[in-house]
C-alpha positions in Angstrom: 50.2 -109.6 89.1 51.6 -107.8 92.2 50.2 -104.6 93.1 53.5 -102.1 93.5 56.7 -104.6 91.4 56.0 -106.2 87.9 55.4 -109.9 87.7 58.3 -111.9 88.8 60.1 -113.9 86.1 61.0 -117.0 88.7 59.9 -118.9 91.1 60.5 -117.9 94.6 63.6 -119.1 96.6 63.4 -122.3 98.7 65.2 -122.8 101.7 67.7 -125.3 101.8 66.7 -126.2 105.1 63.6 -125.8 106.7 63.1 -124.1 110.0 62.1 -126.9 112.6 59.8 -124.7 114.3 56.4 -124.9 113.2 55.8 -121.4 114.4 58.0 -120.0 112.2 57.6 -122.0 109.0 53.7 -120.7 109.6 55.3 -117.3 109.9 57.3 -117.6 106.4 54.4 -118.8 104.9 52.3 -116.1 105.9 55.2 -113.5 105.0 55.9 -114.9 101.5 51.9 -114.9 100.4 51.6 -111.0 101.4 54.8 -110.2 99.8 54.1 -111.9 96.9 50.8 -110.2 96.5 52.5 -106.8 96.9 55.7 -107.3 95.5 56.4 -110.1 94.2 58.6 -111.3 96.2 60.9 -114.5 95.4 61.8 -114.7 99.5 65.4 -113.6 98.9 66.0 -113.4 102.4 67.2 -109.8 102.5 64.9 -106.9 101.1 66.4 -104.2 99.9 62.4 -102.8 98.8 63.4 -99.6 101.3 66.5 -99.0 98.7 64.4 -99.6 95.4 61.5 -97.7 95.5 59.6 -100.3 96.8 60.0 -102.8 93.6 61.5 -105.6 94.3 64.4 -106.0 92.3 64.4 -109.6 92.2 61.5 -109.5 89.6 63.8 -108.8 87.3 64.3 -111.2 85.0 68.1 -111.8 85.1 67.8 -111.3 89.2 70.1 -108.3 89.2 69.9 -106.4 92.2 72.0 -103.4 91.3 70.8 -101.8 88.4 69.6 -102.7 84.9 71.7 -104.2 82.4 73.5 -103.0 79.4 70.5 -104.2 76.8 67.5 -102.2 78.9 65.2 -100.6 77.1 61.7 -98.7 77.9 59.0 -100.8 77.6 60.3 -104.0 77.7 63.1 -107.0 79.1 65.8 -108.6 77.0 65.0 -111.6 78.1 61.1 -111.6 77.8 59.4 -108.7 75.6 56.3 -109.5 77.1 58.0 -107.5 79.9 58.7 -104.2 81.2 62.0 -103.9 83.0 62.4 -104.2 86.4 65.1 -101.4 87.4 63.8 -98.8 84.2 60.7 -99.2 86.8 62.3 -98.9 89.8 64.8 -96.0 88.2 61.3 -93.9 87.4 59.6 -94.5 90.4 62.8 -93.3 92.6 62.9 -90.2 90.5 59.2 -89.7 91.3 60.0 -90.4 94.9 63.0 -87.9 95.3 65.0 -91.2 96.4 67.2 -91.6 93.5 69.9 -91.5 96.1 69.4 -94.8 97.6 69.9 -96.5 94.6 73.9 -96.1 95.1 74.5 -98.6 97.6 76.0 -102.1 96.4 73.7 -104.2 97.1 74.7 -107.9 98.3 74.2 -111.1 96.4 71.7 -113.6 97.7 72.6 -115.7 100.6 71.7 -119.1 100.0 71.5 -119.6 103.9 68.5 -117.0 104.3 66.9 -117.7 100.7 63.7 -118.8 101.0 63.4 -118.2 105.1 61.6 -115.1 106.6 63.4 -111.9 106.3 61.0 -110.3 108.8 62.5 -112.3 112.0 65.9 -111.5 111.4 65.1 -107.8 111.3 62.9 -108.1 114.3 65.8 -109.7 115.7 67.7 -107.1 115.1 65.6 -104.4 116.2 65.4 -106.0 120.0 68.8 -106.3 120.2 69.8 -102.7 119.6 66.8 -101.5 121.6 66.5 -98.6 119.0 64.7 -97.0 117.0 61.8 -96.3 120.1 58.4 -96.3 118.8 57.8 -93.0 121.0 60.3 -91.3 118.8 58.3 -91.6 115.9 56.0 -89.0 118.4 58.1 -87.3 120.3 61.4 -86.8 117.8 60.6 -88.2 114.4 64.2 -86.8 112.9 66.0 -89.1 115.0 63.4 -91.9 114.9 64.2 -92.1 111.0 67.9 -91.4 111.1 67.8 -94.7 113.6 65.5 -96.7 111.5 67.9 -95.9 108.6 70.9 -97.3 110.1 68.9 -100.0 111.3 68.2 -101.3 107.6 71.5 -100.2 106.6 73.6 -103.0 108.9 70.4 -105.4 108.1 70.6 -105.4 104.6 74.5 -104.6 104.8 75.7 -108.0 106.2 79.9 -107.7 107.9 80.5 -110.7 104.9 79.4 -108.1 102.1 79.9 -104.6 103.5 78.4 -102.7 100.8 78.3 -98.5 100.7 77.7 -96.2 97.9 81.1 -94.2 97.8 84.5 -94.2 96.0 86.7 -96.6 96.5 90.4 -96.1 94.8 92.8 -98.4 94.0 95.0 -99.2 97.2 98.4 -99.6 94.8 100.6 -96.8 93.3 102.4 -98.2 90.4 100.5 -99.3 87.6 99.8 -103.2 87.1 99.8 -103.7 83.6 101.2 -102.0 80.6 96.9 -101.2 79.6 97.2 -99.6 82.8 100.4 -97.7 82.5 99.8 -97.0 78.9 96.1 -95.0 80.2 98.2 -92.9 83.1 101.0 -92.0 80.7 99.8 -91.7 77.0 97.4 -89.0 76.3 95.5 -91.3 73.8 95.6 -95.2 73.4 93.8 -97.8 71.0 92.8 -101.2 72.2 90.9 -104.3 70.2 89.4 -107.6 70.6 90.3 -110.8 69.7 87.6 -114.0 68.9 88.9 -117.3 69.8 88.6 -119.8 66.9 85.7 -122.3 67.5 88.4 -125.0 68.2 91.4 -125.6 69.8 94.1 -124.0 68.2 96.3 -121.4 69.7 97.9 -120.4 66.5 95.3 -118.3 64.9 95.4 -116.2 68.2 99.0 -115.8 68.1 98.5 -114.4 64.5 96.1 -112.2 65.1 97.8 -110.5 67.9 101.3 -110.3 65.7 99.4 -108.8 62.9 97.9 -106.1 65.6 100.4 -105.4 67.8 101.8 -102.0 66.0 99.0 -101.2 66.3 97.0 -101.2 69.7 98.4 -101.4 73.7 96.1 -104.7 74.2 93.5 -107.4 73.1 90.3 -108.3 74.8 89.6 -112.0 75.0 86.2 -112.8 74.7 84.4 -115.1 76.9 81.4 -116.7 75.4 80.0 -113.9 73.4 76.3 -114.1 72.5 76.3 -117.3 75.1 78.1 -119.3 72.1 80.6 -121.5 73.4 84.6 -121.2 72.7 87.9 -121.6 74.1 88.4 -120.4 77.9 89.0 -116.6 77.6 92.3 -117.4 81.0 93.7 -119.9 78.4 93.5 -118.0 75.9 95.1 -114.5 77.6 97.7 -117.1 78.8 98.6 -118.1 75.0 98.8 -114.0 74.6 100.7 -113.7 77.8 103.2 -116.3 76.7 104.2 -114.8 73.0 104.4 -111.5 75.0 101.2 -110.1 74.5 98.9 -107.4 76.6 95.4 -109.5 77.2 92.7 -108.2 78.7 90.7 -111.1 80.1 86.7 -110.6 79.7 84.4 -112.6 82.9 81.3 -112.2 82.5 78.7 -113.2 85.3 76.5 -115.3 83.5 76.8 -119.0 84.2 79.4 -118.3 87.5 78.7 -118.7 90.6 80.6 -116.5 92.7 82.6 -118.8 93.8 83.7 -119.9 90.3 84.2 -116.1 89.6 86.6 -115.7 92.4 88.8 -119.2 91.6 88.9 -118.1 88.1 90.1 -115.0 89.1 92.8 -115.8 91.3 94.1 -118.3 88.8 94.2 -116.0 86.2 96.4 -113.6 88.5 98.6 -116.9 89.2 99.3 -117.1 85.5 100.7 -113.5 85.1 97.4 -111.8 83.7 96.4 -108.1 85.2 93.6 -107.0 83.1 90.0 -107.8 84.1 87.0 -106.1 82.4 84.0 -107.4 84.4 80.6 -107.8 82.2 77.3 -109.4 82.5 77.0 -111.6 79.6 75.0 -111.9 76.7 71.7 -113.7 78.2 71.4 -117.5 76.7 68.7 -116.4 74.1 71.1 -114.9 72.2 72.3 -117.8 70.8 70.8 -118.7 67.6 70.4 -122.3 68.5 69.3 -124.3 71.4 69.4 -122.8 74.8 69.1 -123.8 78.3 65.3 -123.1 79.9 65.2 -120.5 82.0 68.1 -120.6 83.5 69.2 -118.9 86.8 72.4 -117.3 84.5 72.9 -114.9 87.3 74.5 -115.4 90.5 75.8 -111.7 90.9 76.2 -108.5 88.4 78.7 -106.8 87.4 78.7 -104.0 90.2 78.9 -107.1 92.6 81.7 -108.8 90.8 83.8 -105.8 90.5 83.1 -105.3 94.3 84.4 -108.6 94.9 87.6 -108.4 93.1 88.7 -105.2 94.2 88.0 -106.3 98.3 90.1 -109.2 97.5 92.7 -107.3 95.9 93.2 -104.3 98.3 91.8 -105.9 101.6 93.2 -109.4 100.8 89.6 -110.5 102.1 87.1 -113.2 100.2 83.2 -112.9 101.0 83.2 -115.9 103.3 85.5 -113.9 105.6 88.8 -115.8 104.5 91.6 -113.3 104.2 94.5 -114.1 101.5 98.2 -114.0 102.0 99.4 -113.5 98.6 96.7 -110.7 97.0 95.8 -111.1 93.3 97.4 -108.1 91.2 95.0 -106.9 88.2 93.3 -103.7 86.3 89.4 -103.7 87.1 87.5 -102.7 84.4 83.9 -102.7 83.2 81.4 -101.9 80.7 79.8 -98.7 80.2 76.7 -98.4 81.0 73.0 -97.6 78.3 74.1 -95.2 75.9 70.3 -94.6 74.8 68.8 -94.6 78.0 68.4 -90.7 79.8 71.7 -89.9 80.4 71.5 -89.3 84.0 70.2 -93.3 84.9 73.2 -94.0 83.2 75.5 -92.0 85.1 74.2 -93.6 87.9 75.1 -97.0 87.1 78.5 -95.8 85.4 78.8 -94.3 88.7 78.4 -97.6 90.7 80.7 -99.7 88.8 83.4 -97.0 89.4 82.8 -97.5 93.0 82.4 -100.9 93.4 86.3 -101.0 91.6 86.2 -99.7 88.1 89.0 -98.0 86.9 88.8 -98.6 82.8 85.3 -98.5 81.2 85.0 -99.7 77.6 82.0 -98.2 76.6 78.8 -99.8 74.3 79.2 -99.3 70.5 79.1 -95.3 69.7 77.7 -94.4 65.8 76.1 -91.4 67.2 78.3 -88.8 68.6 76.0 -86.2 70.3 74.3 -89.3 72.0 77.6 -89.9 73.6 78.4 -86.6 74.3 75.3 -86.5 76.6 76.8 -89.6 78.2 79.6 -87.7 79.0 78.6 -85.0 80.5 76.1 -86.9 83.0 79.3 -88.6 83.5 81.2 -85.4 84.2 78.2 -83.8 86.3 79.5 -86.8 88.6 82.5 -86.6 89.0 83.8 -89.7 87.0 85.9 -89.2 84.1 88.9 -88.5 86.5 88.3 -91.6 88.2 88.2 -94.0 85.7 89.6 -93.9 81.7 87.0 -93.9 79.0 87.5 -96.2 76.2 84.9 -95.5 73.9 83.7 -98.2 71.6 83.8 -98.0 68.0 82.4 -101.0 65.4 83.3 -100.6 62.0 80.0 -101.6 60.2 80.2 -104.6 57.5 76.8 -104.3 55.6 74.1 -102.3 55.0 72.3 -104.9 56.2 74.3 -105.3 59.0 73.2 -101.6 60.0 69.4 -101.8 59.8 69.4 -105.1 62.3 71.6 -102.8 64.9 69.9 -99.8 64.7 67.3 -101.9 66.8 69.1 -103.2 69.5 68.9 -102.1 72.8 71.4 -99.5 73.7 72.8 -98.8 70.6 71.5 -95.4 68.4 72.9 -95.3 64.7 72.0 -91.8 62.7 69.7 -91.8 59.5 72.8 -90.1 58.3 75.0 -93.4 58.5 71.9 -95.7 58.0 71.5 -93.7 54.3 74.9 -94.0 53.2 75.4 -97.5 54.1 72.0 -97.9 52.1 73.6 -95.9 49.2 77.3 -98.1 49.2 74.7 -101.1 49.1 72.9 -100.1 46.3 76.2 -99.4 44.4 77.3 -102.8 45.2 74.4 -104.4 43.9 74.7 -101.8 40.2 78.4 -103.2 40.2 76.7 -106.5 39.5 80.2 -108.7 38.7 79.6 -110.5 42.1 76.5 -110.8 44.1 78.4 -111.1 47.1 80.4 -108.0 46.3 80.7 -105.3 49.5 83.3 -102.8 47.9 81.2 -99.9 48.4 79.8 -101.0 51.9 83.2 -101.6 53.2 84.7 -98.2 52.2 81.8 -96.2 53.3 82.1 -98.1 56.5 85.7 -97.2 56.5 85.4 -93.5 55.9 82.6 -93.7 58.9 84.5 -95.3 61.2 87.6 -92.9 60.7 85.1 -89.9 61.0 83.7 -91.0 64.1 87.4 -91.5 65.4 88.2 -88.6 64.8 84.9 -86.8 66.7 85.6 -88.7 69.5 89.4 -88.5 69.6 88.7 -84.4 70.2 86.2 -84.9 73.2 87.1 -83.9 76.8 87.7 -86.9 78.9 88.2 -89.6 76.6 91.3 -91.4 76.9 91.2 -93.7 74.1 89.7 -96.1 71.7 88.3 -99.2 72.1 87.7 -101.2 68.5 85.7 -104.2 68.1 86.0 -106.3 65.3 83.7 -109.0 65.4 86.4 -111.0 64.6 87.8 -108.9 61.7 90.8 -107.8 63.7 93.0 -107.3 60.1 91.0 -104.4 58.5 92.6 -102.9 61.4 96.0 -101.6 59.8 94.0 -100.6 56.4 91.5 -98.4 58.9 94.5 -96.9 60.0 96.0 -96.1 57.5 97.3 -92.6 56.4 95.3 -91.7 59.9 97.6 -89.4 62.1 97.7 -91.9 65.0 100.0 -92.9 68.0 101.2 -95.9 67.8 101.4 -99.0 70.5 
């Protein structure tokens, strides 16, 4: 168990080429035992320990290296319970420390060139060749000794490839790119939904889905790969939208993608006429019900790194290996929000970094409890955010009782007693009926007068520029939701 990070969930990196020189393959050995002792280190090749409170970040179990993901919770990982998590750790600890500011910057992905090799040398290295900060200094004028030791691990850690700060970045176009896009800068309210590809290979169930909806909402989320179960490409699938005249809103998630699939993915989608791209982690692979792959590395990059990516090759026409584009890609950035039932203020600060990394729509984490969210907000607001980016917030109409109960417990999400006792009390109605078993008449119209409540609540709060509302895959109790609801239509 390292002394200052938790236990790391991997292996540490190997190189992919040793160093020749025995010297410093004795060196790396050396630096890898003692870091693993303290830290836990997985030899990333480029610390960022200075930034994170001195936990190393890639102990976390998905490898992120900018923040915790949207499933944290106190106590323990979403990927192993036996766990605590990484950044709730790191988050604390900085908070303790009076250094929650440095965990703003984007941090870099790993580079598979200095995985596994020292990252002592290079900053050694580094240090000779600027000549600064002098040792004395730390004597004779410790201000500046720190302010040069700072910038010194800034451009270390900062490589010119990544180029990573912790400030606003706004879009480099005027007009909108999308109708989602114009829709959020012109209507003072809009309603957007999801759409689940069928399990196969036919286009004509999407097509009828969005025909059904389309009075309805401004645009349909595609989903890729929810709960890591496998089902029709979420670009082909925004392209069947795009060709019957649809608004799609293609979903890429980080899990499974490399960053260079991420980026082909991306510009083909932009090849194909589709401008909406809501960048997401992914549902970790032990949230399928079935077989999964062991242990996977799932995560190449996060979110924050991904929406960094995009947005540099959109308004700077540049890719990370340094390759600059001719024809830029055109699309809407967009992005999850972040914990609703973490402390409002962590989650802020990661709402904060998506937004700066290239965030300009959130779609926020399923909302049953109102005065939870309007905490959210106003951590939001005490930052500065909810003129920089719209706020769709996310509404599930409930199908069950039973339904209720199983996600009152996961991560992120709160639900009320309040809702939990009248689902309870439709339920028990249903099962009195007693001409069907299977019968949900109750369930689904209590679930239907909360969802229109909570519509409503929201609808009135400051800074909220829309709806977003997921289905599951029930996109047609849509228009009965609606109905005799005073609500602008698409």
């Amino acid at each position: 168990m390292p002394i200052f990070s938790p236990k790391p969930f991997q292996k540490p990196y190997l190189p992919v080429e040793q160093d020749r020189a025995w010297s410093v393959r004795t060196f790396t050995a050396l630096e890898r035992s003692s870091k693993e002792v303290l830290f836990g280190c997985r030899m990333c090749g480029n610390c960022i320990l200075q930034e994170t409170a001195f936990i190393c970040p890639m102990t976390c179990a998905k490898g992120l290296r900018n923040g915790f993901c949207g499933e944290a919770a106190e106590g323990r990982c979403v990927v192993d319970s036996s766990r605590t998590c990484t950044w709730l750790e790191i988050y604390h600890r900085a908070e303790s420390m009076g250094r929650m500011d440095k965990l703003m910057e984007i941090n870099a992905p790993v580079d598979g060139g200095q995985a596994g090799h020292s990252a002592w040398l290079p900053l050694m290295k580094l240090w000779s060749e600027r000549g600064k900060p002098n040792l004395l200094d730390l004597v004779r004028s410790p201000r500046k000794f720190k302010k040069e030791l700072d910038e010194l691990f800034f451009d270390f850690r900062q490589p010119a490839w990544w180029n990573g700060d912790s400030v606003f970045h706004p879009p480099a176009y005027q007009e909108p790119v999308s109708r989602l896009e114009a829709a959020l800068r012109s209507q003072p309210f809009v309603l957007t939904t999801d759409i689940t590809q069928p399990s196969g290979c036919t286009p004509e169930e999407i097509v009828e889905k969005c025909r059904l909806l389309e009075p309805y909402v401004v645009s349909f989320n595609i989903d890729d790969n929810p709960y890591a179960v496998s089902r029709a490409s979420s670009v082909a699938s925004c392209k069947v939208c795009i060709d019957h005249g649809y608004e799609p809103v293609l979903q890429m998630t980080v899990r499974d993608r490399s960053r260079n699939a991420i980026l082909s993915d991306v510009l083909g989608a932009s090849m194909l006429g589709i401008r909406n791209v809501l960048c997401l982690g992914g549902d970790y692979h032990n949230k399928e019900l079935k077989t999964y792959p062991v242990q996977p590395i799932q995560y190449d990059v996060d979110p924050a790194q991904m929406l960094w990516m995009l947005r540099r090759m959109r308004d700077e026409g540049k890719l990370p290996n340094g390759r600059e584009i001719e024809d830029r890609p055109q699309y809407f950035l967009g992005a999850a929000g972040s914990n609703l039932t973490l402390p409002p203020h962590y989650s802020a600060m990661k709402l904060e970094k998506k937004i700066n990394a290239g965030a300009q729509f959130i779609q926020t984490q399923l909302i049953f409890d109102v005065k939870i969210f309007e905490g959210w907000l106003g951590a939001a607001e005490k930052r500065s955010l909810l003129d920089k980016a719209a706020i769709l917030a996310g509404i599930y109409p409930l199908r069950t009782a039973e339904e209720a109960h199983l996600l009152a417990v996961e991560p992120g999400i709160s639900i009320p007693k309040e809702i939990i006792k009248r689902m309870d009390a439709a339920a028990e109605k249903d099962r009195l009926q007693g001409t069907d078993s299977t019968s949900q008449e109750f369930q689904e119209a209590e679930s239907r007068e909360i969802t229109r409540e909570l519509m409503q609540q929201i609808r009135q709060l400051p800074g909220i520029r829309g709806i977003h509302l997921m289905t599951g895959g029930r996109g047609e109790i849509i228009p009965g939701l609606l109905e005799n609801m005073e609500w602008p239509a698409s």
